[in-house]
C-alpha positions as CSV (number, residue, x, y, z in Angstrom):
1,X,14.7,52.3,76.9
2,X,14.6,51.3,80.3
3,X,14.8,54.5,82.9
4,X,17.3,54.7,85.3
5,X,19.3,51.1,85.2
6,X,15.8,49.4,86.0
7,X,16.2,46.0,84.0
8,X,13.6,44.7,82.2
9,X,10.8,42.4,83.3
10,X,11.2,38.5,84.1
11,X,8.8,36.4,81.7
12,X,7.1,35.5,84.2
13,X,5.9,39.0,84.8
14,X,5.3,39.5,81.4
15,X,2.6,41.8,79.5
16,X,1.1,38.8,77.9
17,X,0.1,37.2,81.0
18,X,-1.1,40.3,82.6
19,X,-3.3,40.7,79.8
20,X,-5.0,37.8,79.6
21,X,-5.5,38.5,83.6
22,X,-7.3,41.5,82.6
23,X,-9.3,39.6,80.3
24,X,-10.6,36.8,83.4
25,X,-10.9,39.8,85.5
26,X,-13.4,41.5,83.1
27,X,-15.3,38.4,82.6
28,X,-15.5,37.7,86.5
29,X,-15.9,41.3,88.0
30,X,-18.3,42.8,85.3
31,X,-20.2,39.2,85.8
32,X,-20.5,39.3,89.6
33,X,-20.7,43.0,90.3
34,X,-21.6,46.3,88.6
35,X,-18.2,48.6,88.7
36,X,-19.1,52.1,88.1
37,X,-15.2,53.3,86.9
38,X,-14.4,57.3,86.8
39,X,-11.6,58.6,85.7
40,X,-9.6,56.1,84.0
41,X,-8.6,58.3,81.3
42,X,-6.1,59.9,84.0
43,X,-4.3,56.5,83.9
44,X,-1.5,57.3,81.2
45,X,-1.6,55.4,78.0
46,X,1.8,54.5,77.6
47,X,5.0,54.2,79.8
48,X,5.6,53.6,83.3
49,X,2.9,53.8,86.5
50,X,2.2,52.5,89.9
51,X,-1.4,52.2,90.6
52,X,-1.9,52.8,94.4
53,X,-5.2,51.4,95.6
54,X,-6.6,51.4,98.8
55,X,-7.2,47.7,100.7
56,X,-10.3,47.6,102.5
57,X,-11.6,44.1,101.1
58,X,-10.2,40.4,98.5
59,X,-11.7,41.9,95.7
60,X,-10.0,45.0,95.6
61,X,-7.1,43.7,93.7
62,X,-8.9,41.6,91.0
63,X,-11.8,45.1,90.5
64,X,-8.9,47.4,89.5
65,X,-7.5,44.8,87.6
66,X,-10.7,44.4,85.4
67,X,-11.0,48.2,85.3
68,X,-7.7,49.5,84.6
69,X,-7.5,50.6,81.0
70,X,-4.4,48.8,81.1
71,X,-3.0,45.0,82.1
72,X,-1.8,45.1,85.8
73,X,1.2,43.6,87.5
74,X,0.8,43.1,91.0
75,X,2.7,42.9,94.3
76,X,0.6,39.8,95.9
77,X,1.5,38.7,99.4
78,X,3.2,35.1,99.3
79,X,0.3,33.4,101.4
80,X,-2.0,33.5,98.1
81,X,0.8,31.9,96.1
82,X,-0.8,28.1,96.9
83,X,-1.6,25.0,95.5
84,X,-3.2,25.8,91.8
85,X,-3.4,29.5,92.4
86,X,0.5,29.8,92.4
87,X,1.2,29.1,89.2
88,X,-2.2,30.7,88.1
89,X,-1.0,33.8,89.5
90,X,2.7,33.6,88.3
91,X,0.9,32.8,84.5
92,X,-1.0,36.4,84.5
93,X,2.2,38.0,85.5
94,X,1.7,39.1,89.2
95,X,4.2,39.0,91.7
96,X,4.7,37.1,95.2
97,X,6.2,38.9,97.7
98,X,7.4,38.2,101.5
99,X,6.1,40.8,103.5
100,X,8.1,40.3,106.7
101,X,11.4,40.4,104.9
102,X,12.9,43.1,102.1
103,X,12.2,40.7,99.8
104,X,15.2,41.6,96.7
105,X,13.3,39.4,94.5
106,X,10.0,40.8,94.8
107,X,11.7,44.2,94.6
108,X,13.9,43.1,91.2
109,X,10.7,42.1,89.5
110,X,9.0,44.7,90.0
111,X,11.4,47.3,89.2
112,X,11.5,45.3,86.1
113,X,8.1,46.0,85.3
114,X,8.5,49.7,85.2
115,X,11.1,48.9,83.5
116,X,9.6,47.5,80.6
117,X,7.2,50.5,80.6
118,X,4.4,48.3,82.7
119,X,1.5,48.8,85.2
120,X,2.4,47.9,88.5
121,X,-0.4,47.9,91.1
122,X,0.2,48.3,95.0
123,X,-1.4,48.0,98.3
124,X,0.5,51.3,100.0
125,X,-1.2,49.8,103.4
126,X,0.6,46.8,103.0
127,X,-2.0,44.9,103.9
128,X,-6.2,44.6,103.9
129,X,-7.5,47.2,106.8
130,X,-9.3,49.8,106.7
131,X,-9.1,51.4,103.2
132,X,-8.1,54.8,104.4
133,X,-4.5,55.3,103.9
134,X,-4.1,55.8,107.1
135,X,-0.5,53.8,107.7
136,X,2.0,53.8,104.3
137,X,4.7,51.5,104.1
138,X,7.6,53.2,102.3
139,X,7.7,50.3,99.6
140,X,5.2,52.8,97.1
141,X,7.9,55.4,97.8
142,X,10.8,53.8,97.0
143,X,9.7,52.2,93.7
144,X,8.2,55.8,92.7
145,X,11.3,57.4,93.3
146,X,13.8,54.8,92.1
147,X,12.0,54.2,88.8
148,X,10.5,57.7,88.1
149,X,7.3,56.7,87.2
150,X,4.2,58.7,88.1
151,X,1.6,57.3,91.5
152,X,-2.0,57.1,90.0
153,X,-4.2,57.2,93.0
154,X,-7.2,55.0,92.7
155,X,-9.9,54.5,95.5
156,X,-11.7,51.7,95.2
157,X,-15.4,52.2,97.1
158,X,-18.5,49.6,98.3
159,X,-16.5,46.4,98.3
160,X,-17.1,46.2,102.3
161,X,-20.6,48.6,102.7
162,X,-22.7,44.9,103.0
163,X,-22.5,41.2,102.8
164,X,-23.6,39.0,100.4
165,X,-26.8,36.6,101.3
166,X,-25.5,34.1,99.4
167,X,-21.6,34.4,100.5
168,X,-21.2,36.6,103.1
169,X,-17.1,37.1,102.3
170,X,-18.5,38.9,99.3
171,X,-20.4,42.0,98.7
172,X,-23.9,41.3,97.6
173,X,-23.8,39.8,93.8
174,X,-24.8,42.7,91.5
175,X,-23.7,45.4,93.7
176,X,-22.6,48.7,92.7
177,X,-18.5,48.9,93.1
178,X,-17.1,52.2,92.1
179,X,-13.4,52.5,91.3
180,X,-11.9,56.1,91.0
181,X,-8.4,56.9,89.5
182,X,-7.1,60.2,90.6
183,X,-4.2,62.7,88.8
184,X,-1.2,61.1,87.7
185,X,1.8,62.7,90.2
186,X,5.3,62.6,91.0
187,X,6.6,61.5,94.1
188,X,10.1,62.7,94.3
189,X,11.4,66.2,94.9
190,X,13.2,65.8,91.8
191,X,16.4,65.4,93.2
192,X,16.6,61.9,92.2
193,X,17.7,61.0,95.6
194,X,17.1,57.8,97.6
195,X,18.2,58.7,101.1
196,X,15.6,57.2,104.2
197,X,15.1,61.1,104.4
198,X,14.1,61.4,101.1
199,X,12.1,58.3,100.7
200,X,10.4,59.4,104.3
201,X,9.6,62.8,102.9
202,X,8.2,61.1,99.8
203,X,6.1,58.8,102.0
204,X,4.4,61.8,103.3
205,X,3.9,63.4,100.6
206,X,2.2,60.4,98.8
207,X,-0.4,60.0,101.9
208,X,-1.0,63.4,102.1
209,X,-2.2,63.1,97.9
210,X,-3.8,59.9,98.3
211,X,-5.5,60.5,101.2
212,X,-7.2,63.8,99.4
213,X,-8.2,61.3,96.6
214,X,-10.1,59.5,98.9
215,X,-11.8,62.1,100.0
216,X,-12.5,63.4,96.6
217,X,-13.7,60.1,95.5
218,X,-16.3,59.8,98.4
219,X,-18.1,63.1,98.1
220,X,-18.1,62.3,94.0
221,X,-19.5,59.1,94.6
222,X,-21.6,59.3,98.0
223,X,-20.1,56.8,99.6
């Protein structure tokens, strides 16, 4: 049943797809690198989630998709949508979305795929920068709140710490990545309400946990 009026996902966001992502993500990630993955166990088994990942470097994105426990749907900025790697993308069920606009689309899919019980996976900086936290868009809130499903924080650490010999875009090949998934946690107040107050106090109350993740996650870790 689909919670709170959030319809179901489009096919082209469809479990299938994401699966199969997970699969090429596996192949490529546990190839190239060595991720080192704690805590993915906290990453419920079933039902709705938003995974919220810090951005700090390309591979980000593709490492939690090859480490999550379970198949990924996610909110990809429109500028990767191009020549072959748009309908790539669209066929392992992630979604384009338009940044500079509210983008209803973007919005209606992925509401459908916590709708359908899915993963989706988000960028709460909006954009590749420092990896900290630092500046949340109110995007992660308003999906959290308006679908009810729990934030899963996950920190994703060494993607940026050196550059590759060979390509220096990349972090050195056969380097240690470590990806952390926090607690599972609600974002609302339980009120249900989706007021710019609300969703604002939400906000905050998101960075506030994630940013604490981080932290964790470094000390365990080292990095």
């Amino acid at each position: 049943m689909s919670p709170k009026g959030v319809t179901p996902a489009p096919a082209s966001a469809s479990e299938r797809g994401a699966a199969i992502g997970r699969g090429i993500g596996i192949g490529l990630m546990h190839g190239l690198w060595k991720p080192r993955v704690l805590g993915a166990w906290r990453v419920p088994a079933s039902g709705p989630v938003i995974l919220a990942v810090n951005h700090a470097h390309n591979i980000d994105g593709p490492m939690l998709m090859a480490t999550s426990p379970r198949p990924v749907h996610f909110l990809i900025k429109k500028e990767a949508f191009i020549g072959p790697l748009d309908p790539f993308l669209r066929a392992i069920g992630q979604l384009k979305v338009d940044r500079s606009v509210a983008d209803r689309a973007a919005i209606t899919d992925a509401l459908g795929v916590l709708g359908d019980g899915g993963v989706l996976g988000i960028f709460p900086e909006g954009t590749r920068g420092e990896g900290d936290f630092a500046s949340l868009r109110a995007g992660l809130a308003y999906f959290a709140v308006r679908s009810g499903a729990p934030i899963v924080p996950v920190a994703v650490l060494g993607s940026t710490d050196r550059r590759g010999r060979l390509i220096p875009a990349l972090p050195p090949l056969r380097s240690r990545v470590d990806v952390v998934f926090g607690d599972a946690f609600e974002a609302g107040d339980g009120t249900g309400r989706r007021t710019r107050k609300a969703l604002d106090d939400a906000t905050a109350r998101i960075q506030a946990r994630l940013t604490v993740h981080l932290e964790n996650a470094r000390r365990l870790t080292g990095r």
